[in-house]
N, CA and C atoms of all chains as a GROMACS GRO file, in nm:
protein
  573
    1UNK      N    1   3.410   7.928  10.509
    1UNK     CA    2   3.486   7.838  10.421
    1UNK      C    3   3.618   7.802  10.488
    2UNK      N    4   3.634   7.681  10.494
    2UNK     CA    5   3.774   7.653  10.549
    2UNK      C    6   3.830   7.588  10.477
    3UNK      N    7   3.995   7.535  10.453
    3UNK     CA    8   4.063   7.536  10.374
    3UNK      C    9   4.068   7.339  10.350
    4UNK      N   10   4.049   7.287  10.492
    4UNK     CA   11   3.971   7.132  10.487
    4UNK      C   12   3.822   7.109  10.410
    5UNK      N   13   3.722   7.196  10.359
    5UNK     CA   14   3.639   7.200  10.344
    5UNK      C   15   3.668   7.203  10.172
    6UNK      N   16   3.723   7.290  10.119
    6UNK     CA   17   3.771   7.341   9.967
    6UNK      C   18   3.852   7.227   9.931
    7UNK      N   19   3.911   7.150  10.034
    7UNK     CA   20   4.017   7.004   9.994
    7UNK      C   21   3.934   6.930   9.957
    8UNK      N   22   3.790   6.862  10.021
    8UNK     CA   23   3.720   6.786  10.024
    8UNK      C   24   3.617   6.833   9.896
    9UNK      N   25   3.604   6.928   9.871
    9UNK     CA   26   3.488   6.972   9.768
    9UNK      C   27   3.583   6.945   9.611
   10UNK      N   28   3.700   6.983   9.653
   10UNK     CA   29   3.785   6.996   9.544
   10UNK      C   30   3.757   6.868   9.492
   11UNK      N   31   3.854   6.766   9.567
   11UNK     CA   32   3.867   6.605   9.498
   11UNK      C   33   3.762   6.538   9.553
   12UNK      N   34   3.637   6.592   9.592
   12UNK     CA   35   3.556   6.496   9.534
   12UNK      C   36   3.468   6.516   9.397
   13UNK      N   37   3.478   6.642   9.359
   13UNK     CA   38   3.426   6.652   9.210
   13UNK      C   39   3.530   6.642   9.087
   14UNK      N   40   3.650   6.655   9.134
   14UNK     CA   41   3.768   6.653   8.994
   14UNK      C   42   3.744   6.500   9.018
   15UNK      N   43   3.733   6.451   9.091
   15UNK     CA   44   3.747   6.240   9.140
   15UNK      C   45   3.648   6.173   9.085
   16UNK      N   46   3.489   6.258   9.064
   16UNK     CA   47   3.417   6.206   9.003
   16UNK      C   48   3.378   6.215   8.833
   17UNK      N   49   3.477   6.350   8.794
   17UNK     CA   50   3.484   6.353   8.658
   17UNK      C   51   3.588   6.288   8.598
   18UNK      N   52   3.734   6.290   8.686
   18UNK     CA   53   3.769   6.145   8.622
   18UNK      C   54   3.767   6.042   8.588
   19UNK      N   55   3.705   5.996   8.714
   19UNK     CA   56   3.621   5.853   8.739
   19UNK      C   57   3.562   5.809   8.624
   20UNK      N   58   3.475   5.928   8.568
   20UNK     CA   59   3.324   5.914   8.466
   20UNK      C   60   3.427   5.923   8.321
   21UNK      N   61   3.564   6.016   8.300
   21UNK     CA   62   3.624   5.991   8.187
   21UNK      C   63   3.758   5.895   8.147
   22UNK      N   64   3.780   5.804   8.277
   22UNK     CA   65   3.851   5.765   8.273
   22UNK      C   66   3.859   5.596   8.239
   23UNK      N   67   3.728   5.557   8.331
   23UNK     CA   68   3.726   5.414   8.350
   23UNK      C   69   3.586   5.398   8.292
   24UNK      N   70   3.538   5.290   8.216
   24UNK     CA   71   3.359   5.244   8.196
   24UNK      C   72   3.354   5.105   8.313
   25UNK      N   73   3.210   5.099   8.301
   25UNK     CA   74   3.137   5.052   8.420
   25UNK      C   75   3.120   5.073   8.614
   26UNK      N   76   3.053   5.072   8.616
   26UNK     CA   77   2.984   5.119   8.747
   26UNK      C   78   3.149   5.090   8.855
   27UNK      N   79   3.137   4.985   8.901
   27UNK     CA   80   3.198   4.918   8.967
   27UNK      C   81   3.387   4.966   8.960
   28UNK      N   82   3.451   4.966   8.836
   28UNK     CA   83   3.590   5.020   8.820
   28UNK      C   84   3.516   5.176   8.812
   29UNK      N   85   3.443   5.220   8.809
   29UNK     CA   86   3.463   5.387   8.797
   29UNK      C   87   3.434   5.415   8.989
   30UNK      N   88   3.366   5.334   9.030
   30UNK     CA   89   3.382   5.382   9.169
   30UNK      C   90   3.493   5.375   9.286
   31UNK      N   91   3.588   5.237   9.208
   31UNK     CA   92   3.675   5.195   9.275
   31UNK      C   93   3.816   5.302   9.229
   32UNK      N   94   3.777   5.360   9.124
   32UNK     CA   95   3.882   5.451   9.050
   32UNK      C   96   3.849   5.560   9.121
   33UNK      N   97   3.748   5.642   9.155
   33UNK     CA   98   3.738   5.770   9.208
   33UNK      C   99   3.724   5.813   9.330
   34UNK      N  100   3.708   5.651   9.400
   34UNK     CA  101   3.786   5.683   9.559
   34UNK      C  102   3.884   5.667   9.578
   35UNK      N  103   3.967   5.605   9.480
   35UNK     CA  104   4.157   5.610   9.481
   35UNK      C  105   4.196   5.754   9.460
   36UNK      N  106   4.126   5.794   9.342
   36UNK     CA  107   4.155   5.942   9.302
   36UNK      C  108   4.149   6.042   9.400
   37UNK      N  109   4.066   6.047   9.483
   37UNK     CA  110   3.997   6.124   9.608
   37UNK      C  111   4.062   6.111   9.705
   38UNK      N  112   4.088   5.972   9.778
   38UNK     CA  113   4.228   5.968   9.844
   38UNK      C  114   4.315   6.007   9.844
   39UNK      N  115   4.397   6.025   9.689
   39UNK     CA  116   4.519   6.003   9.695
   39UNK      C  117   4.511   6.208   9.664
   40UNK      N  118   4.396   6.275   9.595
   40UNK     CA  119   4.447   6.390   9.637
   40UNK      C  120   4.424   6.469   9.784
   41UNK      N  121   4.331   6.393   9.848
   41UNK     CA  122   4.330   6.436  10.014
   41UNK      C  123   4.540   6.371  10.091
   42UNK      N  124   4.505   6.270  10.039
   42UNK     CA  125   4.661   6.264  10.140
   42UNK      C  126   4.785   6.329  10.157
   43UNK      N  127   4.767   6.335   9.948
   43UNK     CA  128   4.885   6.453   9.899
   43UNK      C  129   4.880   6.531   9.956
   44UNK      N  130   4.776   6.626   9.931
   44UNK     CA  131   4.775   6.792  10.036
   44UNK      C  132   4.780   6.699  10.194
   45UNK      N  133   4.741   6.678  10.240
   45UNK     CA  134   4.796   6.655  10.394
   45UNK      C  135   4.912   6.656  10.413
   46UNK      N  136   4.968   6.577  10.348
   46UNK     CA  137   5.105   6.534  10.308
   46UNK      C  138   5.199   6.657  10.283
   47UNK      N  139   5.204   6.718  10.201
   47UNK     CA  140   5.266   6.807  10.192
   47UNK      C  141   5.220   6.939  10.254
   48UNK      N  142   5.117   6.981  10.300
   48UNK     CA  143   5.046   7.018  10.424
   48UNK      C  144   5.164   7.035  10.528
   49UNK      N  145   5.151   6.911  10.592
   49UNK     CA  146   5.250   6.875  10.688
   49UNK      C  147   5.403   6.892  10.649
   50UNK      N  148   5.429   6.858  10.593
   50UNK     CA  149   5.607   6.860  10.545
   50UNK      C  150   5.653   7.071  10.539
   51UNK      N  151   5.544   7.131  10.472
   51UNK     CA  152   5.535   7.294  10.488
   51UNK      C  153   5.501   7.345  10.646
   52UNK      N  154   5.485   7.295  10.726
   52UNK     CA  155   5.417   7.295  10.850
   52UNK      C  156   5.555   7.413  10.906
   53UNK      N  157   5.679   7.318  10.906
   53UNK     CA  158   5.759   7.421  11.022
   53UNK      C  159   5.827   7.553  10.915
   54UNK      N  160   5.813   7.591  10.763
   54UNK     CA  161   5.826   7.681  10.757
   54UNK      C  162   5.775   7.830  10.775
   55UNK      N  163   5.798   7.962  10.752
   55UNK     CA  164   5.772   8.081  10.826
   55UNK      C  165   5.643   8.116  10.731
   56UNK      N  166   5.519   8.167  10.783
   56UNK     CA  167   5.467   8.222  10.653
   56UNK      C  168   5.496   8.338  10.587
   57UNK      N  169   4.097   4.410   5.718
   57UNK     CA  170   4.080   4.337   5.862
   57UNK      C  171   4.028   4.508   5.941
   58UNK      N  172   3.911   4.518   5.990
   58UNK     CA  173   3.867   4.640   6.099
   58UNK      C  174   4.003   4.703   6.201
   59UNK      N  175   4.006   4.770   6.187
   59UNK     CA  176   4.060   4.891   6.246
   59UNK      C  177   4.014   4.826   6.436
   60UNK      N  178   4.076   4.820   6.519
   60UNK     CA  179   4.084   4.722   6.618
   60UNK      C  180   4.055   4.825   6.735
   61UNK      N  181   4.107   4.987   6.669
   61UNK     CA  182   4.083   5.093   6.785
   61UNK      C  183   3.923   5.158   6.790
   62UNK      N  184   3.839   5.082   6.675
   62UNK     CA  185   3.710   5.163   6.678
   62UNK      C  186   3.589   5.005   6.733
   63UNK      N  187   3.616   5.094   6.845
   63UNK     CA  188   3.483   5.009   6.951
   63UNK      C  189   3.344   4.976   6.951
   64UNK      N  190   3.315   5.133   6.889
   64UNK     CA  191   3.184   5.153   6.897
   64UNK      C  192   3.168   5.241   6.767
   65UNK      N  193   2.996   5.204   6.717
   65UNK     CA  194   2.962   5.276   6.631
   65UNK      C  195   2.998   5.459   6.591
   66UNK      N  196   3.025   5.510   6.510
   66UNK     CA  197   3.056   5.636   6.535
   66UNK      C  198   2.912   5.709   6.478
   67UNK      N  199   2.829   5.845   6.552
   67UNK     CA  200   2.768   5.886   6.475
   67UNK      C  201   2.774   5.974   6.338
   68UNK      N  202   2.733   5.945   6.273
   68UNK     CA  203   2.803   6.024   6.136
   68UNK      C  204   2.776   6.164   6.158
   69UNK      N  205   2.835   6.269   6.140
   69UNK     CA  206   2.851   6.397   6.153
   69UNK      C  207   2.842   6.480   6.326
   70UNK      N  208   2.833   6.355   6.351
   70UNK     CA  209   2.826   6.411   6.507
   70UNK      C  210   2.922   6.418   6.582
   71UNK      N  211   3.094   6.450   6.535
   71UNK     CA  212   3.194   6.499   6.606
   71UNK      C  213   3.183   6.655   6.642
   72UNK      N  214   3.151   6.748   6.512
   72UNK     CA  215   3.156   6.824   6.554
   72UNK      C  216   3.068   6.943   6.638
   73UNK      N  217   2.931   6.910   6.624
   73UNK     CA  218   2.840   6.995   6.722
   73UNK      C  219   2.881   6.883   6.817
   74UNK      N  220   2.905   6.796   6.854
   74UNK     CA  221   2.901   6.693   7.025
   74UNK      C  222   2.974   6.801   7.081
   75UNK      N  223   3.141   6.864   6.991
   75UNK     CA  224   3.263   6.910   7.078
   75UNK      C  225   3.183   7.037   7.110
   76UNK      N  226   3.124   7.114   6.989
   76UNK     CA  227   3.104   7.237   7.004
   76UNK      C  228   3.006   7.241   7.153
   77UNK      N  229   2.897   7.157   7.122
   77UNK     CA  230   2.784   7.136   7.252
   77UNK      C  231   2.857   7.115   7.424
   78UNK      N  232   2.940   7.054   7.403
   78UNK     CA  233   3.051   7.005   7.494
   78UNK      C  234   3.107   7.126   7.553
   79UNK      N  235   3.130   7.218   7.478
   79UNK     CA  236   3.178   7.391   7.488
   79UNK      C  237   3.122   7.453   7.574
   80UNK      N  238   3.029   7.475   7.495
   80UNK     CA  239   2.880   7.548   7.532
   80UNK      C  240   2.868   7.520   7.644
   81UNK      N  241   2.792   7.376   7.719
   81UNK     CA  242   2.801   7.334   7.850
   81UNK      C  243   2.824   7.216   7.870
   82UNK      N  244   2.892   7.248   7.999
   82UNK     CA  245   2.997   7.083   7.989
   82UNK      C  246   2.862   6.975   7.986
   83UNK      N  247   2.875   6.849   7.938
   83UNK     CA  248   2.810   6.736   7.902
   83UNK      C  249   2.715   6.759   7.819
   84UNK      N  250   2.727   6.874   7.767
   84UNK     CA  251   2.592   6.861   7.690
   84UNK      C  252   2.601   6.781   7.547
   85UNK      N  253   2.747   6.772   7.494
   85UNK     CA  254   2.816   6.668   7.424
   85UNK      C  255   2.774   6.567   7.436
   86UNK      N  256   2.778   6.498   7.567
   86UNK     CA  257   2.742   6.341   7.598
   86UNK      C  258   2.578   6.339   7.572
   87UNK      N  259   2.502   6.449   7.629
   87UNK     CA  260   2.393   6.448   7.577
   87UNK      C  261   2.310   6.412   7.478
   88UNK      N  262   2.370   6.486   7.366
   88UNK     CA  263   2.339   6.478   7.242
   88UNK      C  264   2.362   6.360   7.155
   89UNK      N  265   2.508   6.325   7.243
   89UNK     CA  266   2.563   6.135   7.182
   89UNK      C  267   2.506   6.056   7.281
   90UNK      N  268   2.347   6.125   7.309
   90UNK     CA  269   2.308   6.011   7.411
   90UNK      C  270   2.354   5.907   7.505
   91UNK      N  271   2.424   5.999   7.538
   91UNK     CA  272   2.495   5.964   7.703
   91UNK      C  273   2.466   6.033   7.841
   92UNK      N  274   2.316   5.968   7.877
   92UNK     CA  275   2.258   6.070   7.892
   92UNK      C  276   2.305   6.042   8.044
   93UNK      N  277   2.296   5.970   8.125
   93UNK     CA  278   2.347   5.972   8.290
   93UNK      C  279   2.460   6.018   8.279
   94UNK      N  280   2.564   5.979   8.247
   94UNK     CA  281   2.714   6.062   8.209
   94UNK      C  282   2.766   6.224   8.184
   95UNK      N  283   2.657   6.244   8.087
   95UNK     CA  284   2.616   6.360   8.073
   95UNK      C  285   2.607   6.488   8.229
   96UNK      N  286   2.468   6.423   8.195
   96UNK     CA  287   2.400   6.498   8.355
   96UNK      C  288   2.484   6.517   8.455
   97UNK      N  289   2.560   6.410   8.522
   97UNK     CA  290   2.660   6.362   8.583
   97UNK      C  291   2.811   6.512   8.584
   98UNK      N  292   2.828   6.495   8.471
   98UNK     CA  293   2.956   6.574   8.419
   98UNK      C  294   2.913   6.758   8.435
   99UNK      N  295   2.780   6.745   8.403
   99UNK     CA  296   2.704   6.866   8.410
   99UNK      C  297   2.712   6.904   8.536
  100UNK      N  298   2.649   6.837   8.630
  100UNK     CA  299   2.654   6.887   8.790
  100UNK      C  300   2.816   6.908   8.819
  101UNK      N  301   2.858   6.820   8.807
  101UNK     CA  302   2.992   6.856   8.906
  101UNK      C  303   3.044   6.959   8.865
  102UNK      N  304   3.102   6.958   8.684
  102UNK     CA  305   3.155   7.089   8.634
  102UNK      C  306   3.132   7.242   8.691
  103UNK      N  307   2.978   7.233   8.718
  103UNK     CA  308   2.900   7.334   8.708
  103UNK      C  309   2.904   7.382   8.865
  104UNK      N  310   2.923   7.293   8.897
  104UNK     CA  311   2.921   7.298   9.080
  104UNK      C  312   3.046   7.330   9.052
  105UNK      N  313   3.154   7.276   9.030
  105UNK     CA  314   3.342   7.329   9.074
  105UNK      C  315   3.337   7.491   9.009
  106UNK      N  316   3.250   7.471   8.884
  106UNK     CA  317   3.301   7.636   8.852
  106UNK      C  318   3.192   7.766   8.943
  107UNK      N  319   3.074   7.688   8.984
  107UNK     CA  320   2.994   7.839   9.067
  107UNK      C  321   3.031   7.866   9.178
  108UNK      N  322   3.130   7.699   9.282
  108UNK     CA  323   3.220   7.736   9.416
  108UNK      C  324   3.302   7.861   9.381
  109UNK      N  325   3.311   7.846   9.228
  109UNK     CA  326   3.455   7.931   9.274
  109UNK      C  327   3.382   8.026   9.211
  110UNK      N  328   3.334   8.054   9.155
  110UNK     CA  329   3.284   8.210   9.149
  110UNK      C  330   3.223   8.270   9.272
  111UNK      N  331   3.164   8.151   9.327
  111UNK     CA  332   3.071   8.236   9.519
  111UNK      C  333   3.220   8.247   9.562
  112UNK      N  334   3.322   8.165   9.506
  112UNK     CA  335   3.469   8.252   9.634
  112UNK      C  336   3.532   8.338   9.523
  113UNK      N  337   3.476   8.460   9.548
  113UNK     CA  338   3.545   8.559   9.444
  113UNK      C  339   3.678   8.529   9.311
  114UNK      N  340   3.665   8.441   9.258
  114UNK     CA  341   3.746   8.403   9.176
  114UNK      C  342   3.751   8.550   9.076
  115UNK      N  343   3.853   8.561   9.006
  115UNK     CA  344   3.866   8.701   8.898
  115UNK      C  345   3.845   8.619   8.763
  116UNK      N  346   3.746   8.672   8.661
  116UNK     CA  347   3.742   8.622   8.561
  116UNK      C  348   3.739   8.723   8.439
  117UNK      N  349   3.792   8.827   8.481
  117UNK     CA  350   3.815   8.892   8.352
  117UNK      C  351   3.937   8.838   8.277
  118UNK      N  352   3.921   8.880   8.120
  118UNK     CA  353   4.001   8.781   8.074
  118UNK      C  354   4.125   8.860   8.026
  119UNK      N  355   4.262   8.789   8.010
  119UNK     CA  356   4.369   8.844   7.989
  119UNK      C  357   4.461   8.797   7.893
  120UNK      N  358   4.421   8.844   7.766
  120UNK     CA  359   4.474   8.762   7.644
  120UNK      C  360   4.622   8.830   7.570
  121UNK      N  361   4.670   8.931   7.656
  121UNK     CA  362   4.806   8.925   7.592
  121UNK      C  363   4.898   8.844   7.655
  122UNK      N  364   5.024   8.826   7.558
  122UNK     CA  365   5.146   8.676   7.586
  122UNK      C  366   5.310   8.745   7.688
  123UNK      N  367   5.220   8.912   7.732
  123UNK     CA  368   5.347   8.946   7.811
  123UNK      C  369   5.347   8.850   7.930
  124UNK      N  370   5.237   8.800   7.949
  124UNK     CA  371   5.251   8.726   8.105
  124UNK      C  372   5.168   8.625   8.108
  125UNK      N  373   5.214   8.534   8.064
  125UNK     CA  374   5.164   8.386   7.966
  125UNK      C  375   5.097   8.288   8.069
  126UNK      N  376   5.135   8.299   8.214
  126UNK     CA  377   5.048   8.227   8.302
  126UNK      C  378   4.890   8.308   8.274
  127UNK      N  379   4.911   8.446   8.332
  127UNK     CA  380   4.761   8.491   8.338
  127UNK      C  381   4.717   8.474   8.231
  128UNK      N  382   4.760   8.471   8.106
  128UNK     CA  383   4.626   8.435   7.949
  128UNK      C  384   4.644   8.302   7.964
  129UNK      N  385   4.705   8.220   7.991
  129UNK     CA  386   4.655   8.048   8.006
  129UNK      C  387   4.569   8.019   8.085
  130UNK      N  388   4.580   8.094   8.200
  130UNK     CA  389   4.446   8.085   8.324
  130UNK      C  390   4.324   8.160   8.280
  131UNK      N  391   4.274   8.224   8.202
  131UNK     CA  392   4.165   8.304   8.110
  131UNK      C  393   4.166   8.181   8.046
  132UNK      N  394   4.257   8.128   7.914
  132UNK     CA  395   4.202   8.024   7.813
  132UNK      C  396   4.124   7.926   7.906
  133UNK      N  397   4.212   7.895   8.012
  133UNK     CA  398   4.081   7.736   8.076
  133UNK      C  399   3.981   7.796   8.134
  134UNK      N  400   3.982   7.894   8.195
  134UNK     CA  401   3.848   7.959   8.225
  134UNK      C  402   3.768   7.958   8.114
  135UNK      N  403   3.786   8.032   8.010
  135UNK     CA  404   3.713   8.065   7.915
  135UNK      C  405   3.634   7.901   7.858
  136UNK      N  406   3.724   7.799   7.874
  136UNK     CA  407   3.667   7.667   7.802
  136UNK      C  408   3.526   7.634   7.891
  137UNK      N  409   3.498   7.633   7.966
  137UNK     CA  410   3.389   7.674   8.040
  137UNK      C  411   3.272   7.715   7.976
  138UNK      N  412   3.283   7.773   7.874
  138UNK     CA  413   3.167   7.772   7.775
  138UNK      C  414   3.121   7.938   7.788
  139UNK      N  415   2.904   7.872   7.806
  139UNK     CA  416   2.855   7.980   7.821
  139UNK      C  417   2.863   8.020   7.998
  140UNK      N  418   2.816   7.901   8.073
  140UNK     CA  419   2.856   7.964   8.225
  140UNK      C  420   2.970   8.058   8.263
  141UNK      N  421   3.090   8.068   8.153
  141UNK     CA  422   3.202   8.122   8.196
  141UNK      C  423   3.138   8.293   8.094
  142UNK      N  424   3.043   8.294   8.050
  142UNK     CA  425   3.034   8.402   7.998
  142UNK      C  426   2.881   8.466   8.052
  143UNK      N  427   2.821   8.411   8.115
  143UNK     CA  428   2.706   8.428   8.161
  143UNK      C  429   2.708   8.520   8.313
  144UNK      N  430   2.818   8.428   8.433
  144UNK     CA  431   2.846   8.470   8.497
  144UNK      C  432   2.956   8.612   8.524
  145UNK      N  433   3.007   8.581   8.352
  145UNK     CA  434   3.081   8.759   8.358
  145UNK      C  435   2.976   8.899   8.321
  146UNK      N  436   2.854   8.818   8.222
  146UNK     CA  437   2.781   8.910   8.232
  146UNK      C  438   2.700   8.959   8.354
  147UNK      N  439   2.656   8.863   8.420
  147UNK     CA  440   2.610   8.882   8.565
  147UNK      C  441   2.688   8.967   8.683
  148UNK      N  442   2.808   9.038   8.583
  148UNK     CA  443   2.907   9.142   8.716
  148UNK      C  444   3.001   9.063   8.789
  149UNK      N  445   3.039   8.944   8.813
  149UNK     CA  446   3.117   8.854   8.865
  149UNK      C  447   3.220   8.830   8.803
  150UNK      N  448   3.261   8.912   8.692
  150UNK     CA  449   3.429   8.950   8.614
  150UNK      C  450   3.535   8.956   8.724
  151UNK      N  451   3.515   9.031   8.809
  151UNK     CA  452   3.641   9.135   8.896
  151UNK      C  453   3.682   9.047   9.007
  152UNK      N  454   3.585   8.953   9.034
  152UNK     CA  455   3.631   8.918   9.158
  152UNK      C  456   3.706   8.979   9.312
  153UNK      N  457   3.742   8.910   9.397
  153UNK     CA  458   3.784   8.998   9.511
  153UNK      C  459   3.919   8.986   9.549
  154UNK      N  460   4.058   9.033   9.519
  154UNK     CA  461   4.130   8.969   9.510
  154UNK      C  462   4.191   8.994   9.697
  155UNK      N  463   4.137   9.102   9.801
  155UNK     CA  464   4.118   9.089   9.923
  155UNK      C  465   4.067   8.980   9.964
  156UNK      N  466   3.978   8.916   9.946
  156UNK     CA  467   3.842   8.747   9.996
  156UNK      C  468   3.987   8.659  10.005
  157UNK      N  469   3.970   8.590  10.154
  157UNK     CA  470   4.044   8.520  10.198
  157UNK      C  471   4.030   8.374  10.091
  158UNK      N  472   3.949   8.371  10.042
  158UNK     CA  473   3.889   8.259   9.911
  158UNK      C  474   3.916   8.320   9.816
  159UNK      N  475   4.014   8.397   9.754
  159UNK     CA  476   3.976   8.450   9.614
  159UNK      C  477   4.071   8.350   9.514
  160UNK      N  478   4.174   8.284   9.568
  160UNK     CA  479   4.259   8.198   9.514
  160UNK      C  480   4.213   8.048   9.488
  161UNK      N  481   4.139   8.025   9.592
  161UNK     CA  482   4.052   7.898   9.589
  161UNK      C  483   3.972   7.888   9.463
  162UNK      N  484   3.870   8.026   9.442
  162UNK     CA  485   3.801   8.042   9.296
  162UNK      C  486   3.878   8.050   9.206
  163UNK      N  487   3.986   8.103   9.220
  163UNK     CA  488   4.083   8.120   9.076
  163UNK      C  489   4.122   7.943   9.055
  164UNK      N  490   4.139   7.897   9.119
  164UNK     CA  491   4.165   7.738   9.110
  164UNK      C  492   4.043   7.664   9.047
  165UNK      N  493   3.938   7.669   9.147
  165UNK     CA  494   3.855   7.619   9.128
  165UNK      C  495   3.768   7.640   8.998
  166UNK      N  496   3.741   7.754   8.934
  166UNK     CA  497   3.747   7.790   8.797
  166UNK      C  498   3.841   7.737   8.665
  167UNK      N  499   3.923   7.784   8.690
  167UNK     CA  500   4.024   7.708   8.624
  167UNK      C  501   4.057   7.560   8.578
  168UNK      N  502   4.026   7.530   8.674
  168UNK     CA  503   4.024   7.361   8.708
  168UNK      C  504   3.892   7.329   8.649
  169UNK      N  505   3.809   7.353   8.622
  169UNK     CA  506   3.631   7.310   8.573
  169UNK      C  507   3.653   7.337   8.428
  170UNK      N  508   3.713   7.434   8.409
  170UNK     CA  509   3.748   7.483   8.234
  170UNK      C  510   3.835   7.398   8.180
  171UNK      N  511   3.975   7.353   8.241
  171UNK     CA  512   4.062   7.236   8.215
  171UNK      C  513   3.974   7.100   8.201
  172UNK      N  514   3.901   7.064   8.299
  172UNK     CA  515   3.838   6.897   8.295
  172UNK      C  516   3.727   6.934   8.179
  173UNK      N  517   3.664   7.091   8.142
  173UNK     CA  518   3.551   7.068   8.016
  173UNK      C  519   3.642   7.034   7.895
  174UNK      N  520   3.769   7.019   7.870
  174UNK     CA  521   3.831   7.031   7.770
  174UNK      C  522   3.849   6.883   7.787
  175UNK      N  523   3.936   6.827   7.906
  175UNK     CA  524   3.896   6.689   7.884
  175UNK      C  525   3.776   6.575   7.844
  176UNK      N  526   3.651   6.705   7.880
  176UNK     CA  527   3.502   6.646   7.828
  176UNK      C  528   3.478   6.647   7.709
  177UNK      N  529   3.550   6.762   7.598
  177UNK     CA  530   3.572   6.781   7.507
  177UNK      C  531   3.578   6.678   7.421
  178UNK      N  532   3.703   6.594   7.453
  178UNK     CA  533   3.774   6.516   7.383
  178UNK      C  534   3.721   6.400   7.377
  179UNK      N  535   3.669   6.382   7.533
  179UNK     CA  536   3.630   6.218   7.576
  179UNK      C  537   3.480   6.260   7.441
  180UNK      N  538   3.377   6.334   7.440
  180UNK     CA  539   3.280   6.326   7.347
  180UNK      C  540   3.324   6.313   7.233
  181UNK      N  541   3.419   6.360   7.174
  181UNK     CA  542   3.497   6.399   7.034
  181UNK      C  543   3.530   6.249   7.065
  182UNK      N  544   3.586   6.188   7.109
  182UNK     CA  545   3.645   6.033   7.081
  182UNK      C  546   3.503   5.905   7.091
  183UNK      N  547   3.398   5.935   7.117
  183UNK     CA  548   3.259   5.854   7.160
  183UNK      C  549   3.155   5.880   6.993
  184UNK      N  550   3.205   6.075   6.919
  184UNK     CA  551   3.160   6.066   6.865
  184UNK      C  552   3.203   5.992   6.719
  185UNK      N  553   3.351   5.913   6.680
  185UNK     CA  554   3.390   5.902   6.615
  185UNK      C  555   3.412   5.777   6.620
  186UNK      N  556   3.394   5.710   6.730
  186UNK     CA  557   3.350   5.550   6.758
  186UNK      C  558   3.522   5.499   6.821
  187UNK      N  559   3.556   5.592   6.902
  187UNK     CA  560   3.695   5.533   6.976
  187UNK      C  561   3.707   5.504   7.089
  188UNK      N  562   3.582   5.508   7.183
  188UNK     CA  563   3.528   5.518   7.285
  188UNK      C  564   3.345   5.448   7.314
  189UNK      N  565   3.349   5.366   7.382
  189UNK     CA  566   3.159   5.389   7.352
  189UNK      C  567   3.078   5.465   7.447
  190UNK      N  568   3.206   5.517   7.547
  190UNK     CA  569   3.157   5.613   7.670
  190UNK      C  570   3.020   5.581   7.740
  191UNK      N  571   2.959   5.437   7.773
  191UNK     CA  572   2.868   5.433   7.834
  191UNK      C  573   2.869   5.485   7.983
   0.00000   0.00000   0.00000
């Protein structure tokens, strides 16, 4: 298990249950839950990186 | 003049077994309000985010006093999880590993599946009362 692997498993199933409670029809629920999925992969990168040069 | 927030038909008496069913296992709410791809749908993933995290030693015994109000809030969303969250404690998978380089990942990942069944909760509770048509 690696910690890129648990990122990707993570938001792609919280991305697809939002998706499914958030938006109706096919088309806005898919365009909604790859925004969702994105935007929590970048975050953690994102702040990923910004934690990078402190000590563990 | 109609009430402008009710979309869709509501089934009559079917708010409250949808939520309770909804409990029990996630989508099984949508199920029953014949929502049935949605359903299924909500079923896999839930069910998939909460058994990742039990295969990564997540701890699920539960901790219901208010001296230390994070750990009984992290039990309540676990617990919303239904019967899987009680099935898999009977199955010996209570204790989790709190050594497992993953044991935090399951505590998340658990947690997080019990939080979104509660949002499943609601979204059925609002489909069954006609505020939603949740196709």
């Amino acid at each position: 298990m690696s910690h890129l692997l648990a990122l990707l498993l993570f938001s792609s199933l919280v991305s697809v249950v939002f998706a499914l409670l958030q938006r109706e029809g096919k088309r806005e629920r898919i365009r909604f839950g790859l925004l969702t999925f994105g935007a929590f992969v970048a975050s953690a990168l994102v702040v990923g990186w910004l934690m990078y040069p402190f000590p563990s | 003049m109609a009430d402008s927030k009710i979309i869709a038909e509501p089934r009559r008496g079917g708010a409250v077994p949808a939520v309770i069913l909804a409990w029990l296992l996630p989508g099984a709410g949508h199920l029953y309000l014949r929502r049935t791809t949605k359903g299924l749908v909500l079923l896999v993933t839930i069910l998939a985010l909460f058994s990742l995290g039990v295969a990564w030693d997540a701890r699920l015994s539960p901790y219901l006093r208010l001296d230390d109000l994070l750990a009984f809030l992290r039990s309540i969303a676990q617990m919303a999880m239904g019967l899987p969250y009680f099935i898999a404690r009977s199955l010996g998978f209570d204790a989790g590993l709190v050594t497992a380089p993953s044991h935090e990942y399951g505590n998340t990942f658990t947690e997080v599946s019990g939080l979104l069944n509660i949002l499943v909760m609601l979204d059925a509770y609002d489909i069954a009362v006609g505020r939603k048509s949740g196709s």
